[in-house]
C-alpha positions, 0 to 999 in steps of 0.5 A: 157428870159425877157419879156416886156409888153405893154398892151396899144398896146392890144386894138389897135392890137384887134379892126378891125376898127382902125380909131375912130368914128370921126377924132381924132385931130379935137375933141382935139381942142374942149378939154383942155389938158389931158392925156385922150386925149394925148394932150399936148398943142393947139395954135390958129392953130396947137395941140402937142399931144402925139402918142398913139402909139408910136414908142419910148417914146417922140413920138409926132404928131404936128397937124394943126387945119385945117382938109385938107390932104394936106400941100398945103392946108394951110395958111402961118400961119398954116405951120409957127406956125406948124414950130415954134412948131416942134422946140419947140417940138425938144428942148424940147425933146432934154431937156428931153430925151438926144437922139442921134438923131430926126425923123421928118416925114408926110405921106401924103396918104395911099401908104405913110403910113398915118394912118390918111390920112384925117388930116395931122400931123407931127411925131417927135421923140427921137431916140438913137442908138440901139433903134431897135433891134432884138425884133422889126426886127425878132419878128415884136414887139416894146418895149418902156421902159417908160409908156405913162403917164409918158411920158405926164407928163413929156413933158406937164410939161415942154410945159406948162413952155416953153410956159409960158416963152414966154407970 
């Protein structure tokens, strides 16, 4: 039998609060980035972060600076700069990982699935045929092959040297 470990998964499973004291995406645009924090990069409107949790490696949250809850509550700006950092974010994950395919979603609102249902944000993820298997269906466990460091490492490198291209 193999066993897969994600032990960073623990900590979430554990706490009965799941929500941090104080909304998460607006304090990464009071930091610079680093994997402490997962964010990978910032602009003056939205951040690209790295999910702490996960569905495939590559999984990516493109976040607004504003805190609303609503896509209709931002600027033309903010939604065409968010739009500008989602292609990016596909290009760049295309670049690194290969996949045969991209997920991009928002859930608006807890019915929805929203884990942060206050500050909107985009998902956006690598996907391959085959990365669900019966471990994740029948044993309610999902199993990421490659560490959360070097995942940052990885797309922070290649953000950083994108980005500076195009200055």
């Amino acid at each position: 039998m193999e066993i897969n470990f994600t032990p960073w998964r623990l900590e979430y499973i554990k706490s009965e609060n799941k929500n941090e004291e104080g909304c998460i995406f607006c304090k990464a645009f009071e930091m610079e980035p680093s994997f402490s924090n997962l964010l990978i990069t910032k602009t003056k409107n939205c951040a690209v972060m790295l999910n702490k949790y996960p569905y495939n490696n590559g999984h990516l949250l493109i976040v607004p600076k504003s805190h609303k809850d609503s896509l209709t509550l931002l600027s033309e700006e903010e939604i065409f700069e968010m739009a500008k950092m989602l292609v990016l974010s596909e290009k760049i994950l295309r670049s690194i990982y290969n996949p045969q395919g991209i997920n991009l979603g928002m859930n608006l609102g807890i019915a929805a699935g929203a884990g942060i249902v206050e500050h909107i944000h985009y998902h956006i993820l690598p996907r391959w045929i085959g990365d669900t298997n019966f471990v994740t269906v029948l044993g309610n466990l999902r199993t990421i092959p490659e560490d959360l460091k070097d995942t940052y490492e990885k797309v922070k490198n290649i953000f950083d040297s994108t980005l500076k291209k195009q200055i």
